[in-house]
C-alpha positions as CSV (number, residue, x, y, z in Angstrom):
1,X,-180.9,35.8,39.0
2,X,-183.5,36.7,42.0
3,X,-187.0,35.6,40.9
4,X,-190.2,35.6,43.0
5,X,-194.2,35.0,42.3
6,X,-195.5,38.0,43.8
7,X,-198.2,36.2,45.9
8,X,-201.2,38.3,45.2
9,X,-201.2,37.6,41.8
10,X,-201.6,34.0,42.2
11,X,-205.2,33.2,40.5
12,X,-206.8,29.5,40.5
13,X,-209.8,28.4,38.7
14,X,-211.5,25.2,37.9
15,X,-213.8,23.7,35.3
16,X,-216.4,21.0,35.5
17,X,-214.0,18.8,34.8
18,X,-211.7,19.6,37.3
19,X,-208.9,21.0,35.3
20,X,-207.1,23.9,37.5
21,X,-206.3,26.8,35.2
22,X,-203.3,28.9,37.6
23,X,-202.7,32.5,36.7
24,X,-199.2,34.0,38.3
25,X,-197.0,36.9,38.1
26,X,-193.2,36.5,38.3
27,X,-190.7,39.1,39.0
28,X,-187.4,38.9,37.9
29,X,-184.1,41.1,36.6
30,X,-184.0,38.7,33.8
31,X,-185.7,40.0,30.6
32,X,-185.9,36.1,29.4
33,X,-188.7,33.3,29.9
34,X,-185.7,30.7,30.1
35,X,-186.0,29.3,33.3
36,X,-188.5,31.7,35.0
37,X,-191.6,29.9,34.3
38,X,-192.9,27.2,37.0
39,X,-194.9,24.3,35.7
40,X,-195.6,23.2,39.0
41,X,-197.1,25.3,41.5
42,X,-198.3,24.7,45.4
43,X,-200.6,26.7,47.0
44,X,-203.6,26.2,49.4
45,X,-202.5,22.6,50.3
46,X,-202.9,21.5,46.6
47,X,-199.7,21.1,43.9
48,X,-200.8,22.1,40.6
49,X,-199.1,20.3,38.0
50,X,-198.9,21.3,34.1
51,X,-198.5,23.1,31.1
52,X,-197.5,26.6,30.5
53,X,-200.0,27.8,27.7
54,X,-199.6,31.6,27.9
55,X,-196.6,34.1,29.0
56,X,-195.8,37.4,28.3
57,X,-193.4,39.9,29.9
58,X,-193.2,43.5,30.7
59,X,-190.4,45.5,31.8
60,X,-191.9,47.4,35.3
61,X,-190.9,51.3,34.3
62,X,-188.0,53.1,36.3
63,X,-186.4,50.0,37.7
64,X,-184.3,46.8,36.0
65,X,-186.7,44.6,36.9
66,X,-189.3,42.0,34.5
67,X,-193.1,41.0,35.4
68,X,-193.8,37.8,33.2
69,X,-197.6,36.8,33.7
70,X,-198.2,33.3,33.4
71,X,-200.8,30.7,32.6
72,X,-200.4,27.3,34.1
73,X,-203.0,24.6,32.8
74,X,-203.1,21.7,35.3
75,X,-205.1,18.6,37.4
76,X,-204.2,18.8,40.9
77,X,-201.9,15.9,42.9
């Protein structure tokens, strides 16, 4: 089961508060969301740390492979 965030996907925004909303993009051959979502992500020096609160999936045409775009709600650790 290869898996992968493709790295220029990775989104991070914050609000006043300081909540981290992290957008991502996984690829996989897997046409499931069981075990392909992180809820803890590290990028920039920072590990975001959360709840998923969106995910969809896509099949990416001509090939046996998934995109599932993720939203990661989160404070930082």
């Amino acid at each position: 089961m290869p898996r992968f965030i493709e790295c220029t996907s990775l989104s991070i925004q914050y609000d006043v508060l300081g909540v981290a909303t992290v957008s991502y993009t996984v690829v996989t051959d897997t046409p499931d969301f069981a075990g392909q979502l992180y809820n803890q992500i590290t990028a920039g020096g920072q590990t975001f740390t959360g709840y998923i609160t969106n995910a969809s999936i896509n099949s990416i045409p001509q090939t046996n492979w998934y995109e599932i775009n993720a939203t990661l709600v989160s404070t930082t650790n």
